[in-house]
N, C-alpha and C positions, 0 to 999 in steps of 0.2 A: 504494500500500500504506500503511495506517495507521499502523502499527509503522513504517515507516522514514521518514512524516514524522517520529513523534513523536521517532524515536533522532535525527534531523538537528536537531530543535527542542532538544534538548537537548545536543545539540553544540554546538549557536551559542549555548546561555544558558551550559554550561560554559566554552567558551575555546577552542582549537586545540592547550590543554597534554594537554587531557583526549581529548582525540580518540581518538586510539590506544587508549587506553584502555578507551573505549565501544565502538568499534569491535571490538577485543578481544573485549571482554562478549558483543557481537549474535553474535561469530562461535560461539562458547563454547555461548550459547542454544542458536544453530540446529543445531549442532551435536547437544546432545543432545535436541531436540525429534526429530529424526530418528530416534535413537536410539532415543527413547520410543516413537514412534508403530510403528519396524521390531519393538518387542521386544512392543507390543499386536498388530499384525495377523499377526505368527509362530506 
C-alpha cells in the first residue's frame, strides 16, 4: 500500500517521538474516510 509506505517514511524522517502521533492521524483519517464513503453510498 502507498499510503502506508509513505506514513512509515515519514515516521522514520520524524523520530519515534512522533510516532504515536502519526499513527494517531492514519487512525483518525481512516476513520473518517469510512465514514465518508458509508455517508456517499447511503
Amino acid at each position: 500500500h502507498q499510503l502506508r509506505f509513505y506514513n512509515g517514511h515519514k515516521i522514520r524522517l520524524l523520530g519515534s517521538q512522533n510516532c504515536m502521533f502519526i499513527v494517531a492521524l492514519d487512525i483518525c483519517f481512516n476513520v473518517f474516510h469510512r465514514i465518508y464513503v458509508l455517508i456517499l453510498t447511503s
